[in-house]
C-alpha positions as CSV (number, residue, x, y, z in Angstrom):
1,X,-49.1,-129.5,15.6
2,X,-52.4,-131.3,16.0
3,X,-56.1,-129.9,14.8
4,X,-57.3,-130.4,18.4
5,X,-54.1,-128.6,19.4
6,X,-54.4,-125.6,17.1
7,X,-58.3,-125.3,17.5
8,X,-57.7,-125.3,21.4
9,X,-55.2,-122.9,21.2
10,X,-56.9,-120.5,18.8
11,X,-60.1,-120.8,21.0
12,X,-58.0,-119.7,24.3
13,X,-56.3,-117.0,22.0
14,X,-59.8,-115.3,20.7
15,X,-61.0,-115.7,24.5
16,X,-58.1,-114.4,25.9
17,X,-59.4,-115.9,29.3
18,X,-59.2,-119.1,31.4
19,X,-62.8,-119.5,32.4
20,X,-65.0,-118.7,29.3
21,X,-62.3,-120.9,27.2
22,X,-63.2,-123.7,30.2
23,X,-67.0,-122.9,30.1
24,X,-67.4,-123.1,26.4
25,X,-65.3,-126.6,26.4
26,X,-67.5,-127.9,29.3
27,X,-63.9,-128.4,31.7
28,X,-62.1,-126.3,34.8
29,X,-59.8,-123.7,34.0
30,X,-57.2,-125.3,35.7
31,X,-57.7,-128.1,33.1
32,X,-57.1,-125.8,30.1
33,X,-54.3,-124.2,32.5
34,X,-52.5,-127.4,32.3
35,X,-53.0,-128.0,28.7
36,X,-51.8,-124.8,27.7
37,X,-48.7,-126.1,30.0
38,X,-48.7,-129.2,28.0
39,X,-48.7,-127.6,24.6
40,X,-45.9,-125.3,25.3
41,X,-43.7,-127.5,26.9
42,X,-43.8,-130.1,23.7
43,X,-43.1,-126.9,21.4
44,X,-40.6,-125.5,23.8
45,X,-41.7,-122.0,23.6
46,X,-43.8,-120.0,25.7
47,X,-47.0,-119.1,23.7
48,X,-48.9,-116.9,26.1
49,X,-48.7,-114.6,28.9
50,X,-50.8,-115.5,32.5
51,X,-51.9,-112.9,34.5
52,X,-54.5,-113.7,37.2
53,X,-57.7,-112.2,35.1
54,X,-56.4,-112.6,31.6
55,X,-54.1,-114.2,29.1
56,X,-52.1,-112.5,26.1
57,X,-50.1,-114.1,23.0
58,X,-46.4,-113.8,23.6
59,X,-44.6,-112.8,20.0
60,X,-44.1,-116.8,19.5
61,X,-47.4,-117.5,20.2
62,X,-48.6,-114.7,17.8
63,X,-46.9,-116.6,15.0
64,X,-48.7,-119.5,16.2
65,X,-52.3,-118.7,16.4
66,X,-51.8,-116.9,12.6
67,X,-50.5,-120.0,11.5
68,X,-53.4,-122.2,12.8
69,X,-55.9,-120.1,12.0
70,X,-54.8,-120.5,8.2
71,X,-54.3,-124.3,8.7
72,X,-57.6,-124.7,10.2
73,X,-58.9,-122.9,7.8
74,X,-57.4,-124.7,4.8
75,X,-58.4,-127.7,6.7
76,X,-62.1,-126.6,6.8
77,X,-62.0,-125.6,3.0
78,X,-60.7,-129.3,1.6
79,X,-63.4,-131.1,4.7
80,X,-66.3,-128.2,3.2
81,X,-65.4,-129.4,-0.6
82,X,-66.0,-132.9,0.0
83,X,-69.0,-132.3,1.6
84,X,-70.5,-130.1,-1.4
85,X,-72.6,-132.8,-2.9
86,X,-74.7,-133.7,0.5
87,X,-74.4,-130.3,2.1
88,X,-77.9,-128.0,2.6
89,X,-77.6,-124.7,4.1
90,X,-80.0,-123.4,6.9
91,X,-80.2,-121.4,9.9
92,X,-79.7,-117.6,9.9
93,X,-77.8,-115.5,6.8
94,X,-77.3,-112.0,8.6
95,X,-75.9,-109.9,5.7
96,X,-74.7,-105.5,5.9
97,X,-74.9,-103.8,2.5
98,X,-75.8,-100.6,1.6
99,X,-78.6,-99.2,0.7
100,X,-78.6,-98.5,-3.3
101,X,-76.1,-101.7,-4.1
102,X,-78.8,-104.1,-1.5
103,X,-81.6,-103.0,-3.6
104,X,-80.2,-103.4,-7.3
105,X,-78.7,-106.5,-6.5
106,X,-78.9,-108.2,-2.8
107,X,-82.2,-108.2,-2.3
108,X,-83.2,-109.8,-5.6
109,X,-80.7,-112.5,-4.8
110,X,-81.7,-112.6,-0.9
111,X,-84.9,-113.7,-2.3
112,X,-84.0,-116.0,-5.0
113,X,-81.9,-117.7,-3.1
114,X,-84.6,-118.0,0.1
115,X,-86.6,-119.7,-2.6
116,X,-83.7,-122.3,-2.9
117,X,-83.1,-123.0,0.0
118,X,-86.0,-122.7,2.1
119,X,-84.0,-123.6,5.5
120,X,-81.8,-120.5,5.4
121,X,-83.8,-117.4,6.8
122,X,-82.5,-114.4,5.4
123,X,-81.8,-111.0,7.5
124,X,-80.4,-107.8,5.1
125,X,-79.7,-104.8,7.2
126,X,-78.7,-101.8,4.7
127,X,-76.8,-98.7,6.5
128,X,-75.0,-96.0,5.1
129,X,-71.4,-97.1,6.0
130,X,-70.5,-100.9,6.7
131,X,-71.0,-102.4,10.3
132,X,-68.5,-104.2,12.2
133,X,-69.7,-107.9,11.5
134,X,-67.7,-109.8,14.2
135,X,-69.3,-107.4,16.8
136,X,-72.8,-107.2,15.4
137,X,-73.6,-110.8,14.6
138,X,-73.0,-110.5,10.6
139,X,-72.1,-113.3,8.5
140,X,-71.6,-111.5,5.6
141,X,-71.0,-107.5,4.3
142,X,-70.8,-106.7,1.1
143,X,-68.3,-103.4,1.2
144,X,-66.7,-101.0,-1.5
145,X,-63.0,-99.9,-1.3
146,X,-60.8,-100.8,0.2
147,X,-60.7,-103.9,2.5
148,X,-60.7,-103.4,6.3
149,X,-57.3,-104.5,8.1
150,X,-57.9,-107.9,10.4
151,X,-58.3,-111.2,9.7
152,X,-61.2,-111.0,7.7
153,X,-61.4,-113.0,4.4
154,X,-62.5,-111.1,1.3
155,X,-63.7,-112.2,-1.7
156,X,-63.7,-109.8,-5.1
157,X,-66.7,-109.7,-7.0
158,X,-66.6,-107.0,-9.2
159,X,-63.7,-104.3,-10.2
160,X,-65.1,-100.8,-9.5
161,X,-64.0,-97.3,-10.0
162,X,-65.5,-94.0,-8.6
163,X,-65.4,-91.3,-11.0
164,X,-66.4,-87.2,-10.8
165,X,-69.7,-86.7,-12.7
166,X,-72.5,-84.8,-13.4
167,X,-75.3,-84.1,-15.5
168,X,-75.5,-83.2,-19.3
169,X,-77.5,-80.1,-18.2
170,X,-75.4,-78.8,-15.0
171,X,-72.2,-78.8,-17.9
172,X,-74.1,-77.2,-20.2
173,X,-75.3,-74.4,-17.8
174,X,-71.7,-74.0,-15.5
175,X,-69.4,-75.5,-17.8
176,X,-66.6,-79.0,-16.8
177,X,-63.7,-78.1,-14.4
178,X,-60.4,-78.4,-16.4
179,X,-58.4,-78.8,-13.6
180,X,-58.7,-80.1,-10.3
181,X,-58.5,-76.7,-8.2
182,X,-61.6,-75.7,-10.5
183,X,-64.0,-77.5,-8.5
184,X,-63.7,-74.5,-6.2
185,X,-65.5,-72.5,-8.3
186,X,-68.6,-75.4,-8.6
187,X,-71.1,-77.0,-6.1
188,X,-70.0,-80.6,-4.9
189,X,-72.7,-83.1,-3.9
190,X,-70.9,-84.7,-1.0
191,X,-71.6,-87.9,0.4
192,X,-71.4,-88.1,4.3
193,X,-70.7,-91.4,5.3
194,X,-68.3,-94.0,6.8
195,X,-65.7,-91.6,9.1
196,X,-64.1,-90.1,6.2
197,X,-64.0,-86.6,6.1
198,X,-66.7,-86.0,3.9
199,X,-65.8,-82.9,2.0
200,X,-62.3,-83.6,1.3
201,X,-61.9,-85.3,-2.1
202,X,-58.9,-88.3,-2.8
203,X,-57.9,-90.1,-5.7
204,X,-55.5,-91.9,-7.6
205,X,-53.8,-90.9,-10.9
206,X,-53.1,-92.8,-13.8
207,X,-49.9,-91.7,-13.6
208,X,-49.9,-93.4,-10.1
209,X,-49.7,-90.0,-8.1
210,X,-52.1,-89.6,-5.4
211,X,-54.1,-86.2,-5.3
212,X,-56.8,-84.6,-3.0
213,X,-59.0,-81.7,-3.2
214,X,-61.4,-80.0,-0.9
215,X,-65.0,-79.2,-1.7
216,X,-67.7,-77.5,-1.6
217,X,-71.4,-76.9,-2.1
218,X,-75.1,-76.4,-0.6
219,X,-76.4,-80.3,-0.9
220,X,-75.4,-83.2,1.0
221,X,-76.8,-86.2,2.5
222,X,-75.7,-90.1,3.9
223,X,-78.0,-91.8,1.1
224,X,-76.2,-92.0,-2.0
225,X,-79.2,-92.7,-4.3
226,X,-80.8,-89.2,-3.5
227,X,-77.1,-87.5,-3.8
228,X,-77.4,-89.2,-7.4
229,X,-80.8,-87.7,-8.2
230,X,-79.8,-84.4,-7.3
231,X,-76.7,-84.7,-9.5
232,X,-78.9,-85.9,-12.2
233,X,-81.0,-83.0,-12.1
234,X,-78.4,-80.8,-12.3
235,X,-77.6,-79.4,-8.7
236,X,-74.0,-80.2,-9.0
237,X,-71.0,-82.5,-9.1
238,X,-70.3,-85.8,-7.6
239,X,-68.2,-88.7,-7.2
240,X,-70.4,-92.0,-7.7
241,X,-69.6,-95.5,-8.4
242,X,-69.0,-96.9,-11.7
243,X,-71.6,-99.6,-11.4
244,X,-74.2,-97.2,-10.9
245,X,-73.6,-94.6,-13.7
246,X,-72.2,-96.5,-16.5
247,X,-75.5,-97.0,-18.2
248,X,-76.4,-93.0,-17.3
249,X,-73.3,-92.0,-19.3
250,X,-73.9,-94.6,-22.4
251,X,-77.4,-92.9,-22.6
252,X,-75.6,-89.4,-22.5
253,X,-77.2,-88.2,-19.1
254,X,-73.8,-88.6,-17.1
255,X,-70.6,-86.7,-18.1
256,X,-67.8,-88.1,-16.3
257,X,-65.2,-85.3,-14.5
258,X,-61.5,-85.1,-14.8
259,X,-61.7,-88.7,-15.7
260,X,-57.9,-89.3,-15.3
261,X,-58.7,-88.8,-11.7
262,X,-60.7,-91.4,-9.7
263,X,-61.1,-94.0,-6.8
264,X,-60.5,-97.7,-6.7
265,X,-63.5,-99.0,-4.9
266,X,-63.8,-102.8,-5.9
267,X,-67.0,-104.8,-4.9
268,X,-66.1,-107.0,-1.9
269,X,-67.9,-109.9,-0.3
270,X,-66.5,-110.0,3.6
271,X,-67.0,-112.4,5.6
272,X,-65.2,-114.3,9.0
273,X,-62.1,-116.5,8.5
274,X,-62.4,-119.1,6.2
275,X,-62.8,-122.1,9.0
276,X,-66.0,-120.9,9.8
277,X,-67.3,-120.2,6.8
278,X,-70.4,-122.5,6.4
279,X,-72.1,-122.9,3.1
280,X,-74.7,-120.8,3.4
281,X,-73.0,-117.4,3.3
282,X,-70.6,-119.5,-0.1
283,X,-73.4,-120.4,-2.0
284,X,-74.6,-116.5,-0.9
285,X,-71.9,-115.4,-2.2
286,X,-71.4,-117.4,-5.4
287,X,-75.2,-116.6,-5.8
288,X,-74.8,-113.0,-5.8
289,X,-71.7,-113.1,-8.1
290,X,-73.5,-114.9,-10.5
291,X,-76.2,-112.2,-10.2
292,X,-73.9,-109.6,-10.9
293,X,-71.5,-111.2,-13.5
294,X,-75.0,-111.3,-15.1
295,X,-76.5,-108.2,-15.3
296,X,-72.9,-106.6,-15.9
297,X,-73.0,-108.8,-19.1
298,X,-76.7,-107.3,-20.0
299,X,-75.5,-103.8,-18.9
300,X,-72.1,-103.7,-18.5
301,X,-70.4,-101.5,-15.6
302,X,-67.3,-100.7,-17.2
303,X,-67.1,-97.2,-18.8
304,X,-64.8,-97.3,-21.5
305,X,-62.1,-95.5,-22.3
306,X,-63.7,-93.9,-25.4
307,X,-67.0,-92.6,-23.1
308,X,-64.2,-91.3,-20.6
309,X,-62.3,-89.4,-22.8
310,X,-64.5,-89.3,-25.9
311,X,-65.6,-85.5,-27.0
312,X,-67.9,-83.8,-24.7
């Protein structure tokens, strides 16, 4: 198994077609017809299905083009390595956040690092719910939760939870569910993004059961920073990221909910498999780590266990 082999064969594979494989190699179709041929007949397995407009992996050649793509990949990583010392990133960084998460911490390191490396041009594009970055163009998205399913590399960069909460004032006034059915009986700030259904609560257990609840209430909104304000002003409850209320509930503006119930939601760089990973969007990424790992150590983002459970 050559690198020209796999890299031709994982080229046909993402194409799925004769003619633009041939056009983006400069040669017929009939000539990557044949080499396809060629390839299959040294393995002795048939790697892809021909039909006269497209071609298809076969299950052996599914097993194939995984295990290249890793290969090439590892390849890529050991050739990127070596060239640390004399390589400069440039061209364009396309990066997807969102919004609240781009501003605290992207878009001070988007410019930090532009100052660095002055031949790297820098495009963030916030939205409410990540984009689909092989479609769109993105190098990079930086995502919570879980990771999506494809071949996708991820990198973690910071453990997150997402807890219940709400304002000192709003318990004071309507009092803390005890129970999860209680939220019934209390307006829910509900966050309407991704394709999740929005008012329809999920979590995890420390006792590693699974439980859901549905809610309700009069506010709600795709932009999480003004869900936040209007739970800190005391217009209800909501479930919010770890990162952004630990320093609320050290300060004693933030109660934390049912805190035995909550959602894993882990800060994730994503990014294209790791063969085309250039070193723009690593050092982007190791950049931004570094930014966070930093301000986590000035503020940290972990809520402990004694401001979870401590008395209210």
């Amino acid at each position: 198994m050559s690198e020209s082999d796999m890299s031709f064969f994982v080229l046909l594979a993402r194409h799925e077609s004769f003619v633009e494989t041939a056009r983006e190699l400069g040669v017929t179709a009939s000539a990557v017809s044949r080499r396809l041929a060629r390839l299959e007949d040294r393995l002795g397995v048939r790697l892809m299905n021909r039909t006269t407009r497209r071609v298809s992996l076969t299950g052996e050649g599914e097993v194939y083009f995984a295990k290249a793509v890793r290969l090439l990949g590892e390849i890529e990583e050991l050739e990127s390595s070596l060239r640390t010392a004399r390589e400069r990133p440039s061209g364009l960084l396309r990066i997807n956040a969102t919004f609240g998460f781009s501003r605290a911490y992207i878009a001070p390191t988007a410019a930090l690092f532009s100052e660095r490396y002055p031949d790297v041009d820098v495009q963030l594009v916030v939205s409410d719910a990540p984009l689909n970055i092989i479609e769109q163009g993105f190098d990079l998205n930086i995502r919570f939760g879980h990771p999506p399913s494809s071949n996708l590399v991820q990198r973690l960069l910071h453990r997150n939870r997402r807890f219940m909460c709400a304002s000192a004032s709003y318990i004071q006034k309507f009092g803390s569910p005890k129970v999860l059915k209680d939220l019934s009986h209390h307006d829910c700030i509900v966050l309407r993004q991704e394709h999740d259904i929005y008012d329809i609560w999920k979590f995890e257990g420390l006792d590693g059961e699974s439980a859901s609840v549905r809610v309700n209430g009069r506010l709600s909104t795709n932009d999480g920073e003004m869900a936040r304000e209007w739970m800190l002003g005391g217009r209800g409850i909501m479930l919010r990221s770890e990162w952004d209320i630990a320093s609320h509930v050290r300060e004693g503006r933030i109660r934390v909910i049912l805190p035995d119930y909550f959602q894993t939601a882990n800060i994730l760089a994503i990014y294209p498999e790791r063969h085309n990973l250039t070193a723009k969007v690593r050092l982007f990424v190791d950049a931004l780590a570094e930014c966070i790992q930093s301000s986590n150590a000035a503020s940290p983002f972990q809520i402990t266990n004694q401001q979870l459970h401590g008395p209210r």
